[in-house]
Legacy VTK file of the C-alpha trace (Angstrom):
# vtk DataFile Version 3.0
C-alpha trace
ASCII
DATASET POLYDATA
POINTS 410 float
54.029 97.791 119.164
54.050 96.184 115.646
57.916 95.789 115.105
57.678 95.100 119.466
55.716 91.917 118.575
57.633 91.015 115.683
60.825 90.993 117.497
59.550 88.648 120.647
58.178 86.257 117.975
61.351 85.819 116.193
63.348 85.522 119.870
60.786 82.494 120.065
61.748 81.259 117.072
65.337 81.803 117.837
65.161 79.528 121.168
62.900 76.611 119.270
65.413 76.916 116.540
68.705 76.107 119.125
67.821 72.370 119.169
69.400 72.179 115.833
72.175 73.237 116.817
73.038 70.234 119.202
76.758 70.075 117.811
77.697 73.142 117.500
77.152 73.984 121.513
77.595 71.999 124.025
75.873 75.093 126.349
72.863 76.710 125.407
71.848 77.728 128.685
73.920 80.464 130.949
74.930 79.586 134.148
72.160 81.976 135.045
69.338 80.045 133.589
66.271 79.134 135.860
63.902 76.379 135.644
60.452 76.463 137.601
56.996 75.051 137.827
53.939 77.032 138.027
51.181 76.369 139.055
47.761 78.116 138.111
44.291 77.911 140.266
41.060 75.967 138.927
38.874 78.302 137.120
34.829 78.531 136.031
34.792 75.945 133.062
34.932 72.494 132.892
38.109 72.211 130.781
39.800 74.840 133.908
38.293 73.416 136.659
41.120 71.447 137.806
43.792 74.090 137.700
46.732 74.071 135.025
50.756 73.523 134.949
53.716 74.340 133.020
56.911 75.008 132.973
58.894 78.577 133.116
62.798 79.329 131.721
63.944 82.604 132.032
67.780 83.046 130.859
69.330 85.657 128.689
70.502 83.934 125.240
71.944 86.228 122.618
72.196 89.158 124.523
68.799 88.711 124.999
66.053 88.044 127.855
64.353 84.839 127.214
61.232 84.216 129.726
59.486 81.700 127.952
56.703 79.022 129.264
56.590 75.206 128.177
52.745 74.666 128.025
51.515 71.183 127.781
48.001 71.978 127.848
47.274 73.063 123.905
44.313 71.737 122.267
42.491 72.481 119.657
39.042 73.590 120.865
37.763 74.450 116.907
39.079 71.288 115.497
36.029 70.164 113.493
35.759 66.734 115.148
36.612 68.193 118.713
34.121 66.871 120.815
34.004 63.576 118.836
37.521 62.903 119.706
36.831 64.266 123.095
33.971 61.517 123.924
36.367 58.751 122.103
39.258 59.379 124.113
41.102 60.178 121.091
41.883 63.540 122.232
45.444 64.971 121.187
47.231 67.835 122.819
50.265 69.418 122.566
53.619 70.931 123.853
53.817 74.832 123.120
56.337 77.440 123.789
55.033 81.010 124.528
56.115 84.250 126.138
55.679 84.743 130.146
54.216 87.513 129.651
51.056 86.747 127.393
50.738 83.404 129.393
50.567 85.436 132.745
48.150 88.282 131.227
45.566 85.485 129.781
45.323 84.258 133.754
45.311 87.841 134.803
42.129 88.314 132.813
40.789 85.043 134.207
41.197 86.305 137.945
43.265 83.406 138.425
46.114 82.987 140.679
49.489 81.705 139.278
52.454 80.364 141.872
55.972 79.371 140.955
58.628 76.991 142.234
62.032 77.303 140.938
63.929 74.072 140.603
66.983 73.723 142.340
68.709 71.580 139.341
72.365 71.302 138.594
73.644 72.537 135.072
73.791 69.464 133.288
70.319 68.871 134.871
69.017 72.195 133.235
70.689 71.510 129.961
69.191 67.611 130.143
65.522 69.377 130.928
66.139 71.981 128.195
67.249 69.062 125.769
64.244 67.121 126.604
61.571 69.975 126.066
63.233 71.358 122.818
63.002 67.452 121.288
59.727 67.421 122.383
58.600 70.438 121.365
59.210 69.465 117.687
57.238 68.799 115.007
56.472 65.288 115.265
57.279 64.926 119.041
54.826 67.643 120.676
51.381 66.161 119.990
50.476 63.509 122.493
47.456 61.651 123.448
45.638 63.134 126.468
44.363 60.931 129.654
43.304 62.831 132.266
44.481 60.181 134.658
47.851 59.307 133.381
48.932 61.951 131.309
48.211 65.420 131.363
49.871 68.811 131.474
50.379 68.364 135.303
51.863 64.465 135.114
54.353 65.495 132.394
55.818 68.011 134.373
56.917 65.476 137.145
57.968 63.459 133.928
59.829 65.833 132.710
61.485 66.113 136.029
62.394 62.492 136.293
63.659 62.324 133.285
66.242 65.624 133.695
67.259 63.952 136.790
67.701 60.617 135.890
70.789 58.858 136.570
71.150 58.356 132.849
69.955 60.382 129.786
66.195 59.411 128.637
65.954 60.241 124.862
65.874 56.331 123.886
62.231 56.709 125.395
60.825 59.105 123.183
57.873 61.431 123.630
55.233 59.476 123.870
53.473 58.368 126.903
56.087 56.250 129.240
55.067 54.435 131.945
55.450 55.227 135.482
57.344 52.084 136.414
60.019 52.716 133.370
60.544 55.749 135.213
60.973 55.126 138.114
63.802 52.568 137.269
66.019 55.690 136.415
64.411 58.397 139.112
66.691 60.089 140.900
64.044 62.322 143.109
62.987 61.342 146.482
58.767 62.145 146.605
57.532 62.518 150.493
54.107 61.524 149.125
52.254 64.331 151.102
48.889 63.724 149.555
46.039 62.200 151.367
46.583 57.942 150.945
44.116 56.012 150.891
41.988 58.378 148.181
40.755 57.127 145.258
40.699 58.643 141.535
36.733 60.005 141.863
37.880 61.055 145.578
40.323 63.154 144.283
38.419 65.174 141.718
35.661 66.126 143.619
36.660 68.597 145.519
36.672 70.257 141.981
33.573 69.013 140.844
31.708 70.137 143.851
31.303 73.923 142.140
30.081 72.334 139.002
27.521 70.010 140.192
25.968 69.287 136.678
29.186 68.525 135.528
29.686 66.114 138.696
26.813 64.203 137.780
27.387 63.916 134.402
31.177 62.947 135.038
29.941 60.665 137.440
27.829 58.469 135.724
30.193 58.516 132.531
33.035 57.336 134.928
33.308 53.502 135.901
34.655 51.050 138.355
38.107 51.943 137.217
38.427 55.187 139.025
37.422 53.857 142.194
40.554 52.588 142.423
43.175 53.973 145.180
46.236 56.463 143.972
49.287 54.882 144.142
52.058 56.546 145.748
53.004 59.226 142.435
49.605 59.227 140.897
48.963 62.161 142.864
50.576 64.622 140.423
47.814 64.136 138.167
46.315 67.063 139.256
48.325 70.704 139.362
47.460 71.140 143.008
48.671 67.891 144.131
52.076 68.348 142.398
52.770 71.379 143.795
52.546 69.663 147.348
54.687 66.992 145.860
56.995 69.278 144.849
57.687 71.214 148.174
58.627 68.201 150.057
60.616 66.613 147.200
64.098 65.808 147.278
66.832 65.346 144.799
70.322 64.177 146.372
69.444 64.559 150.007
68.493 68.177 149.019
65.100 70.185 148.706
64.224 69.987 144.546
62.405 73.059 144.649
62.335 76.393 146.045
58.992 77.226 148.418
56.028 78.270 146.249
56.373 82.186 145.228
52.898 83.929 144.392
53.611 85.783 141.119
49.702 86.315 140.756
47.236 86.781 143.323
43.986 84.677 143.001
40.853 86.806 142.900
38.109 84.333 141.623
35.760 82.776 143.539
34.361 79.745 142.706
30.391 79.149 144.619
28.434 75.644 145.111
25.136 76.392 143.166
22.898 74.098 145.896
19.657 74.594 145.422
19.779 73.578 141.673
22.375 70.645 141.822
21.060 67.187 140.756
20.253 65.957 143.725
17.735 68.942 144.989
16.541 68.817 141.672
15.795 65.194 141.643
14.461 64.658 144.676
11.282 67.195 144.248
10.924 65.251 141.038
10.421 62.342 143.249
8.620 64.033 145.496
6.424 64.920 142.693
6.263 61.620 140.850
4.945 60.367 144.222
2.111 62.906 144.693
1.412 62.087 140.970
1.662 58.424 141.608
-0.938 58.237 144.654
-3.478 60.608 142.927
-2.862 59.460 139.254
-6.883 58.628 139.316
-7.200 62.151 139.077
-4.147 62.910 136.921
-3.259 60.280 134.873
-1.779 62.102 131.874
0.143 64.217 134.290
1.798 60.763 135.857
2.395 59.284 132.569
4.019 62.209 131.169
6.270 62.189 134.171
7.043 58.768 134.156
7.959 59.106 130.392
10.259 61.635 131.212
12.087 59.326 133.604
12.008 56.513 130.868
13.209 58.475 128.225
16.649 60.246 130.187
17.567 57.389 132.135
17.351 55.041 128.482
19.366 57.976 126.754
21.869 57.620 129.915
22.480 54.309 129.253
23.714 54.671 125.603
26.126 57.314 126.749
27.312 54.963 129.481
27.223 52.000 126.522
29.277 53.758 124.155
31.626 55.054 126.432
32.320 51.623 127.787
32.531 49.554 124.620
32.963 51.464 121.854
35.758 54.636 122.818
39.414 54.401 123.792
38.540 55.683 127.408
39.666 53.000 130.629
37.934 54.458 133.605
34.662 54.333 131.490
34.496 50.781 132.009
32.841 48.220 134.472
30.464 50.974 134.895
27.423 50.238 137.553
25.320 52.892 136.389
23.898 50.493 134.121
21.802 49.102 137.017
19.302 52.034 136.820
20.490 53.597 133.663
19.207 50.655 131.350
18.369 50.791 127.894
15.321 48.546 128.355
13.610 51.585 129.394
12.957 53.079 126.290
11.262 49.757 125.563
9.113 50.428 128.426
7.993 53.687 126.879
6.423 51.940 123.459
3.178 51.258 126.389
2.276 48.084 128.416
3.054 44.665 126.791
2.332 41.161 128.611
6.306 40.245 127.441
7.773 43.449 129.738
6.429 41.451 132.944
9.888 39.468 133.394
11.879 42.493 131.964
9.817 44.742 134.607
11.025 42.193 137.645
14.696 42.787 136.477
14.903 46.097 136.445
12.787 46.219 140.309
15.324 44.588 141.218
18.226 46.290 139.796
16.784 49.717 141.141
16.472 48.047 144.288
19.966 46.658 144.408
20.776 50.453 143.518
19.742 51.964 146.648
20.350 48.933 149.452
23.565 48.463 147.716
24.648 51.821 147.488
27.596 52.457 149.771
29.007 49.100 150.098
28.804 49.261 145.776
32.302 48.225 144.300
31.917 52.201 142.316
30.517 55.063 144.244
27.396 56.463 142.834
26.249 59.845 142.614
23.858 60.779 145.717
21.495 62.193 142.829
21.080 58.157 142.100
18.619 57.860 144.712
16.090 59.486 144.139
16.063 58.790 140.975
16.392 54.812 141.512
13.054 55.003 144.125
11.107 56.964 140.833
12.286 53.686 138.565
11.247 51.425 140.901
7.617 53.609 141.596
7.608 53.712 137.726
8.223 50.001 137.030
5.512 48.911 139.522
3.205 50.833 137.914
4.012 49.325 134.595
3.595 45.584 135.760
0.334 46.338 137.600
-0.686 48.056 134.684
0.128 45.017 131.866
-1.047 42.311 134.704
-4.329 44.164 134.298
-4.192 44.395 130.669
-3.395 41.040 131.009
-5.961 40.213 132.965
LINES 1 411
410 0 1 2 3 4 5 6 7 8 9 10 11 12 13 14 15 16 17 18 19 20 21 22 23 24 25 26 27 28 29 30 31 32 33 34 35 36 37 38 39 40 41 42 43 44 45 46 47 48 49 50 51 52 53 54 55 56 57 58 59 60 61 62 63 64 65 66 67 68 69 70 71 72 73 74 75 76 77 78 79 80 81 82 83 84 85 86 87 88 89 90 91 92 93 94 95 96 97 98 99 100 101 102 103 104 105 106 107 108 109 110 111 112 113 114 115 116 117 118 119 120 121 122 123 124 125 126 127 128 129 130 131 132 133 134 135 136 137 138 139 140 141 142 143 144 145 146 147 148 149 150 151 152 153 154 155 156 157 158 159 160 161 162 163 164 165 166 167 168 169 170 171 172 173 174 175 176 177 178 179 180 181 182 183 184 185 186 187 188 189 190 191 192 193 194 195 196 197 198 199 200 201 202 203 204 205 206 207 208 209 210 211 212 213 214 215 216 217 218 219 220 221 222 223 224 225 226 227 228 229 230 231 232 233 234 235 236 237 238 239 240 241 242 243 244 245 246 247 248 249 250 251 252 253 254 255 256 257 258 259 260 261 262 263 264 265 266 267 268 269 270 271 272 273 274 275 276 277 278 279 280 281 282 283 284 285 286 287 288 289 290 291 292 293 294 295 296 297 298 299 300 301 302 303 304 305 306 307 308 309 310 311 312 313 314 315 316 317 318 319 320 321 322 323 324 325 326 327 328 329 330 331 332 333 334 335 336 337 338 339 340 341 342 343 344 345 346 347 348 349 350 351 352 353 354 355 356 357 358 359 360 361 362 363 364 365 366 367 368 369 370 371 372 373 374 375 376 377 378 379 380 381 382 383 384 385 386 387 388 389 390 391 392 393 394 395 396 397 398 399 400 401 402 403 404 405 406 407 408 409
């Protein structure tokens, strides 16, 4: 099994290695070489969620079989600073080679389902492709900046694509992120657009999101304006599911680009809506609560305050998150971010006890709570439904708080 292991690893190294031999072959790839896509189902964590994609080669190079996978999806999840970078947008992944075989079996393990499309490219189109994922896989070339949005393991695949099919070569671009519209000027491949228009960015992820509804809410208040914006016609493929649709309807020179989907690995997870404890069940027998507590507080004062303290305290800490995401990370779609209307940091001021200064601070955030829930469908950024509940609490909470210093004032 040892010597087994040692020999697949240096085939690996053999097909990173054929890049530097650029002038010495003009053909690296058989006339039997295949290109495909697959495409692998969402799974239970937040990093899986939205499904995964990559790309297959299987040829036979040396006498050997070569079945390797082009992974853009490597991160390093025990870098030291990994969650820093993660909340700063600063987030790097990479391109990675590895064998079929161990890719399929870690998905096997996972219950996941895996399906394939095989390109229908022409040879210089597979040797272009091949070119392109050998530069990038270099040292150098492979590490790239993730956006979930814009570029991902799923939106460099149709990347990839465009650029093996281009109507001339793309090297002069480099690896780093290129822009939709530079691409575009070159495509070659004919996208039916199958995907639902009219859907926005936050539209398009919860369908996802829905069987992690902790995650949802968090997501959702952490996410601005920006991704209520509508997809554009190829902003679709940002998510593995999409660009396999894209994919079966696509055409390159008045011909299909891809083979129908094949399932290579049958999908046996099953992913559940946990209901009764998402936010906003949760939240609204807190409000419930903090209204019983609010009418009898004569008898239960320290039971009201501690409640309303509560509320105080996670809505101010809220606000920093939504704060330093805005103004102080590399993220775009954390911008312009209405949450801030009941998520302010003035309530942690509001905690420090009943001062006659709060009153006007008091009637500012009544009425931002209030603008919270009239306003909240025709909103510019669609708020989470949990919102409610917790924006009548504020506004129960701040009215307590003026009457309260009016008194003291008094």
């Amino acid at each position: 099994m040892k010597n087994l292991q040692l020999l697949k690893n240096a085939l690996l190294s053999l097909l990173l290695a054929l890049a530097a031999f650029h002038a010495a072959s003009m053909t690296r790839l058989t006339p039997n070489a295949k290109f495909s896509v697959l495409t692998c189902s969402p799974g239970p964590d937040l990093y899986s969620l939205f499904g995964h994609s990559a790309f297959r080669l299987q040829d036979t190079l040396g006498g050997e079989l070569v079945d390797v996978v082009f992974n853009y999806g490597v991160f390093d999840a025990f870098d030291d600073g990994f969650y820093v970078k993660f909340a700063r947008g600063k987030l790097d992944y990479r391109l990675q080679a590895e064998y079929f075989d161990e890719f399929l079996l870690g998905y096997a393990r996972e219950g996941r389902g895996v399906w394939e499309q095989e390109l229908n490219l022409t040879a210089l189109q597979k040797e272009r492709l091949f070119d392109l994922l050998q530069a990038n896989g270099r040292e150098g070339n492979c590490v790239y900046r993730y956006d979930f949005f814009m570029d991902n393991c799923s939106s460099r695949i149709r990347d990839m694509i465009m650029r093996a099919t281009a109507i001339e070569p793309t090297h002069r671009l480099g690896f780093r992120y290129v822009s939709l519209d530079t691409l575009l000027e070159l495509n070659e491949v004919t996208f039916k657009h199958p995907c639902h228009q009219g859907t926005t960015y936050r539209q398009a992820i919860q369908k996802y999101l829905d069987y992690q509804p902790w995650s949802d809410f968090g997501i959702d208040i952490a996410l601005g304006q920006p991704c209520d914006r509508v997809i554009g016609d190829y902003g679709f493929m940002f998510l593995p599911d999409s660009l396999m649709r894209e994919l079966e309807t696509a055409q390159l020179n008045g011909q299909m680009l891809c083979q129908p989907p094949v399932e290579i690995l049958p999908n046996r997870s099953s992913l559940t809506i946990p209901f009764l404890t998402s936010p906003l069940v949760l939240f609204t027998c807190w409000l419930l609560f903090h209204c019983w507590l609010f009418f009898r507080k004569g008898l239960n004062p320290i039971f009201f305050k501690m409640s309303q303290n509560a509320l105080l305290l996670a809505t101010g800490i809220a606000s920093l998150l939504v704060l330093f995401l805005w103004f102080f990370t590399d993220h775009t779609t954390t911008q312009q971010n209405w949450n801030l209307l009941w998520a302010s940091p003035l309530n942690l001021l509001f905690i420090l006890g009943y001062k006659r200064w709060m009153r006007p601070l008091l009637w500012i955030q009544i009425g931002a709570a209030v603008l919270t829930v009239i306003g909240f469908l025709p909103m510019p950024q669609s708020l989470h439904a949990a919102v409610l509940p917790i924006a009548l609490m504020l506004i129960i909470t701040y009215s307590s708080i003026y009457r309260n210093s009016r008194n003291i004032g008094n």
